[in-house]
Legacy VTK file of the C-alpha trace (Angstrom):
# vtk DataFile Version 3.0
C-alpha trace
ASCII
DATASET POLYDATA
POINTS 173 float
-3.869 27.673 -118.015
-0.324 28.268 -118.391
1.494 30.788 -115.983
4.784 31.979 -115.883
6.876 32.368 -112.077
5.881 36.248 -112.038
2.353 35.838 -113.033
1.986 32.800 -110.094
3.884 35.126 -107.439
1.529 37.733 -108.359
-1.666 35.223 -107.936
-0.239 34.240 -104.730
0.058 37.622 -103.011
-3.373 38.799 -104.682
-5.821 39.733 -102.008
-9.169 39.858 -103.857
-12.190 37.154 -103.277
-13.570 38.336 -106.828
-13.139 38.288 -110.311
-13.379 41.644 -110.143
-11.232 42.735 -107.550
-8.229 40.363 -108.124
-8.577 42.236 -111.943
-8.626 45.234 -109.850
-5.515 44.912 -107.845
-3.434 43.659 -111.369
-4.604 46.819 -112.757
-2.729 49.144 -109.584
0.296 46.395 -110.073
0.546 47.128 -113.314
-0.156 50.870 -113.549
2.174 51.828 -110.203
4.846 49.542 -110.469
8.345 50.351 -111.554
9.141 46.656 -112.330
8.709 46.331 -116.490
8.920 42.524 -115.585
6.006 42.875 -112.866
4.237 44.705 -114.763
4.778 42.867 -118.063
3.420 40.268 -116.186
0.421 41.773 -114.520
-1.156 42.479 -118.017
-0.293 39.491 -119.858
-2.167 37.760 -116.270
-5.183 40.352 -116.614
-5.703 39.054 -120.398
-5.676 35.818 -119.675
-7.743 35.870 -116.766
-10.624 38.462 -118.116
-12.052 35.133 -120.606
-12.693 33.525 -117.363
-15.885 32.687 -115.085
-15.630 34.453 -111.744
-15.831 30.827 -110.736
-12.872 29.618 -112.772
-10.522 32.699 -112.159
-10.902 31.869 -107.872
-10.322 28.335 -108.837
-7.036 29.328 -110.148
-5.941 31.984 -107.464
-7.299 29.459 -104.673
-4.978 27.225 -106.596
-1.791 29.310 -106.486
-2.477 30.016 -102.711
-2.777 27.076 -101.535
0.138 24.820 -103.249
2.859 27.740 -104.684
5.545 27.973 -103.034
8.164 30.995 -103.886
11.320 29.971 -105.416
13.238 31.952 -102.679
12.572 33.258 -99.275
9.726 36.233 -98.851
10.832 39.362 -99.613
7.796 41.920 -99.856
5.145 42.286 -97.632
2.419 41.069 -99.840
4.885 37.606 -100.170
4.926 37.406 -96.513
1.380 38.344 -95.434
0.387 35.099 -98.669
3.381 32.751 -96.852
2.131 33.126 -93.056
-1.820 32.475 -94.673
-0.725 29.544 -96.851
1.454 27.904 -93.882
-1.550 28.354 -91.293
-3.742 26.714 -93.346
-6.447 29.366 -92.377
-9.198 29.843 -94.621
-9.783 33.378 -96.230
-12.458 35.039 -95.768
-14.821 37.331 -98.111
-16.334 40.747 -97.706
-13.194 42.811 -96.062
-9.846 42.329 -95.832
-8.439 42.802 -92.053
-6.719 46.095 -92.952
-9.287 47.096 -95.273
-9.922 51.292 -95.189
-12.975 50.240 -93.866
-11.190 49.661 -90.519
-9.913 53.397 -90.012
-13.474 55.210 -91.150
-14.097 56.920 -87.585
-17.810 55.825 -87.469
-16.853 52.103 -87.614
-17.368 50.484 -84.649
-17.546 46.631 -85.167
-15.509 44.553 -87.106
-17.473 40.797 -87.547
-16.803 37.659 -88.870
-19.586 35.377 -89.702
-21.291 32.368 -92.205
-23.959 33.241 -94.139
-26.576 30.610 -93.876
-29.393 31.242 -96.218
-29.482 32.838 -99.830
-32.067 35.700 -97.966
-28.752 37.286 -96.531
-28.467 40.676 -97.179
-24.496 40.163 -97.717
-22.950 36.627 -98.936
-24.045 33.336 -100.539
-25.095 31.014 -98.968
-22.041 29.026 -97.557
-19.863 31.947 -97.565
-17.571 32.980 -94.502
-17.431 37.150 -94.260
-15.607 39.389 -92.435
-17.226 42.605 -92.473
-16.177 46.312 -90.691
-19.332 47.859 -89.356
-20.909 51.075 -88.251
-23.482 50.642 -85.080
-26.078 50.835 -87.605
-24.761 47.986 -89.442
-24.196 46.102 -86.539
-27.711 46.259 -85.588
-28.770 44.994 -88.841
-26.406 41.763 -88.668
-27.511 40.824 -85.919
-31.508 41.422 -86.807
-30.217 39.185 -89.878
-29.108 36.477 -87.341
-32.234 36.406 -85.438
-34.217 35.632 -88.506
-31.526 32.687 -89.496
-29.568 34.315 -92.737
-26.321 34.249 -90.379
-24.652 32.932 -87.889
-21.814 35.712 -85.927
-18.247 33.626 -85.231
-16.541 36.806 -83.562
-17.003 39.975 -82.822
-14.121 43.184 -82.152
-14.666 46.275 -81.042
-12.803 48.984 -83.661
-11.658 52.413 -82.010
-9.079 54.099 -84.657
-8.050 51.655 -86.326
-7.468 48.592 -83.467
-9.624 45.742 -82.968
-10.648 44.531 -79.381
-12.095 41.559 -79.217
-14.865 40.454 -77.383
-13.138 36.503 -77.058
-9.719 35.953 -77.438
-9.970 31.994 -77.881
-13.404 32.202 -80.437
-12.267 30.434 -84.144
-12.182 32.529 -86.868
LINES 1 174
173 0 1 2 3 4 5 6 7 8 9 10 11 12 13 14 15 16 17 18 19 20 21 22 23 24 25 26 27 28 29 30 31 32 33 34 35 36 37 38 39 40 41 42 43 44 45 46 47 48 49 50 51 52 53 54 55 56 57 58 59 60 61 62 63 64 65 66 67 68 69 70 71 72 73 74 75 76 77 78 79 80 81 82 83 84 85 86 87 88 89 90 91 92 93 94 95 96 97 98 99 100 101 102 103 104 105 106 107 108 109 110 111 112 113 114 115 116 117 118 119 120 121 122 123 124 125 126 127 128 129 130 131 132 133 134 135 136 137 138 139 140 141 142 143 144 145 146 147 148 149 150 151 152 153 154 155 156 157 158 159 160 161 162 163 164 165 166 167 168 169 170 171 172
């Protein structure tokens, strides 16, 4: 598929792990911004990626975000946050993003990042790394989940307003 600089910059700041919600977040790009270039480009990238697979449209943005590299230093926020990821090398995750709304609900108390292990998961496929924010109910059921073998927790924060407190500083993500 053939993409022009704006429609590759916009790939490589998009946050979605979905079909769906990458389509989602081209939609606000194009509906909010005051750029007619951005958003010239947004919809001529929602067109072209709507005829694609779920599989084949990550393919591409996993593309973008891994081997683009802007034609100039970072300028917004979304360019930075998509340069820092893409020079770490760290993987993204699905399920939340790390300053999802989730995050700031007031009964959220757990923010967890985990591999799914079996296709029985209540959350994920099979393979999948997750990041989820959780109330204490929630909690509770991830971790009923991992004693029956559907997951497997990596780390674990504490959330009070907003700020994460993790349990172990050093643990991978």
């Amino acid at each position: 598929m053939e993409l022009n600089e704006m429609e590759k910059r916009l790939l490589f700041q998009v946050e979605g792990d979905y079909q769906s919600k990458v389509l989602n977040e081209l939609y606000m790009t194009a509906r909010y911004t005051k750029n007619p270039e951005q958003r010239k480009a947004a919809e001529s990238l929602m067109a072209k990626l709507r005829g694609l697979t779920d599989a084949e449209c990550m393919d591409i943005v996993r593309d973008i975000q891994k081997n683009y590299h802007l034609p100039y230093p970072a300028r917004t926020i979304g360019e930075k946050i998509a340069e820092a990821r893409q020079q770490s090398g760290a993987e993204k995750l699905k399920g939340h993003d790390i300053m999802a709304l989730e995050r700031f609900d007031p009964e959220v108390r757990h923010m967890i990042v985990f591999d799914v292990l079996s296709g029985d998961s209540p959350v994920g496929d099979k393979g999948d790394k997750m990041r989820l924010f959780l109330t204490d109910a929630g909690y509770q059921k991830l971790l009923d989940s991992q004693e029956r073998g559907e997951v497997k927790l990596k780390n674990h924060a504490k959330v009070s307003g907003g700020h994460l407190h993790y349990d172990r500083r050093g643990r991978a993500l």
